[in-house]
N, C-alpha and C positions, 0 to 999 in steps of 0.2 A: 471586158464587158462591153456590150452593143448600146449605145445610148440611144440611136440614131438608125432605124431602117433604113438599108440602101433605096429601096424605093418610096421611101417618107417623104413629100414635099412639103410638111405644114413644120412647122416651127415647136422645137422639145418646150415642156413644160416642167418647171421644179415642184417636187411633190410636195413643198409647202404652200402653192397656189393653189391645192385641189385639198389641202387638209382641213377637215369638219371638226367640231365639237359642236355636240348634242345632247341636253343636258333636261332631265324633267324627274320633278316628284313622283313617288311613287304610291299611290292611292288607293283605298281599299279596293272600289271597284274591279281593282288587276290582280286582288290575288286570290289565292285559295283560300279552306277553311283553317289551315296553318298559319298564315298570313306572310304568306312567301307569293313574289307575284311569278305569275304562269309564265312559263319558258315561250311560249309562243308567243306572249304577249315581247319578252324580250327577244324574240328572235325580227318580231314586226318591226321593232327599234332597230337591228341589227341592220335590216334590210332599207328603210328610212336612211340610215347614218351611210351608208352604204352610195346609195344612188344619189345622195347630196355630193358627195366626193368625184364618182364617176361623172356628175352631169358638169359638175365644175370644169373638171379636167377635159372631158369632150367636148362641151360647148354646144352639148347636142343634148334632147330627153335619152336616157339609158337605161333598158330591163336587165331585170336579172336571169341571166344564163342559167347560174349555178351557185351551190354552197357546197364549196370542199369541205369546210370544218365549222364547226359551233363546238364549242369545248367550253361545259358550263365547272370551274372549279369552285365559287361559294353562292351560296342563294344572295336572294334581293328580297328585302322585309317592307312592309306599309312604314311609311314616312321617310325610307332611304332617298337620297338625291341619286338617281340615276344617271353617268356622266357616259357616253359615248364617242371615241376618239376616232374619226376614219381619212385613212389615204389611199393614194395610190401605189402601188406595190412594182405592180408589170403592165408594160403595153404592148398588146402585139398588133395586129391592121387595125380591126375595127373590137377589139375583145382588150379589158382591163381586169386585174384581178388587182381588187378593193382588201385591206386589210381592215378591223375595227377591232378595238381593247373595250372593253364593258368592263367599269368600275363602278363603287354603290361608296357613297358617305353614310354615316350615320350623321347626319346635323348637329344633335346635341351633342356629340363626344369629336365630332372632326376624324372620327375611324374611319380612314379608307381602307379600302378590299380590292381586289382584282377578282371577277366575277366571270368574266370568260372572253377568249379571242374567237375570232370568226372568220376567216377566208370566202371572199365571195368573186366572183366572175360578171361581170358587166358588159353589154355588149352595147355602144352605141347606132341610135336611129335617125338617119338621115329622114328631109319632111316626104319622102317618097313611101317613109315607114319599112323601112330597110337597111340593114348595115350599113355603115358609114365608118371612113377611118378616123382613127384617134391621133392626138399627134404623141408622140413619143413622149416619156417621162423622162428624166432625167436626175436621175438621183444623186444629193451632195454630200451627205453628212455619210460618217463608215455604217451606221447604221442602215440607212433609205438604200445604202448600196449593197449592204448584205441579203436586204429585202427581197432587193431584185435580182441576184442572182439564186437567193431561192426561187422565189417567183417563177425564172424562168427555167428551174429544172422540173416546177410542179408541172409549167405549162409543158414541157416537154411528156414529161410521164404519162401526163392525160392524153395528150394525142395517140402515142403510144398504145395508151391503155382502149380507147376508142376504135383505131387499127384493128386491133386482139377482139375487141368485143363483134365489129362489123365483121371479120373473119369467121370466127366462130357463128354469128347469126346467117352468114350464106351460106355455109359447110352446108352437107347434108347429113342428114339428121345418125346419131351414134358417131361422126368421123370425129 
């Protein structure tokens, strides 16, 4: 496993320095006429939990790139506590791929749920408003390290997959 880019000068970081929790009720205002709150409203959380992790870790403001995965597996009800859990996963120069767990309590009963994961890509902004590198993560626990070596086959697949897509878009047209 690569902790440490050979051309990294800045100093690794443990993904318990950049890990968020993000926690809010959940109120009628957000939900439908079911009383289930709107996916989009939870994906704005997603993305929220997301860039508190990556700005931690960069040291820097960070947009979002991309969303690999939103995988919603139980709804979120009015009065649920909404809890949000996000780290860092992979770093590559100036690009982090952000992991976040969405979990829902019910208050009265203390029922937790696992409510969906999400894969995000982050990309920090130097003040020129421009890529900037990140410093390397460094992951400790067997877990944070399983993370990253997925992480960095996903990164790998996408560039990959990017390759294939920009090939195919300069092809000419039926090749």
């Amino acid at each position: 496993m690569q902790d440490v880019k050979p051309d990294s000068t800045l100093p690794g970081k443990p993904v318990s320095a950049s890990a968020t929790v993000m926690a809010t009720l959940m109120e009628p205002a957000k939900a439908n006429p079911m009383g289930n709150i709107h996916g989009g409203f939870i994906m704005m959380l997603v993305d929220q939990a997301a860039a508190a992790a990556a700005i931690r870790h960069a040291g820097h403001i960070c947009v979002t790139a991309s969303i690999d995965r939103l995988d919603f597996v139980n709804p979120v009800h009015v009065g649920d506590m909404l809890t949000l859990k996000s780290s860092v996963n992979y770093t590559h120069r100036t690009s982090m791929e952000i992991g976040v767990r969405v979990e829902t309590e019910r208050l009265e009963t203390g029922e937790r749920r696992h409510v969906a994961s999400a894969l995000l890509t982050f990309v920090a902004m130097g003040n020129d408003c421009r890529p900037t590198p990140v410093p390397p993560i460094v992951p400790e626990t067997e877990s944070e390290k399983r993370r990253f070596r997925q992480a960095e086959l996903r990164y790998q697949h996408r560039k990959e997959l990017r390759a294939k897509e920009s090939a195919l878009r300069d092809s000419p047209a039926g090749a």
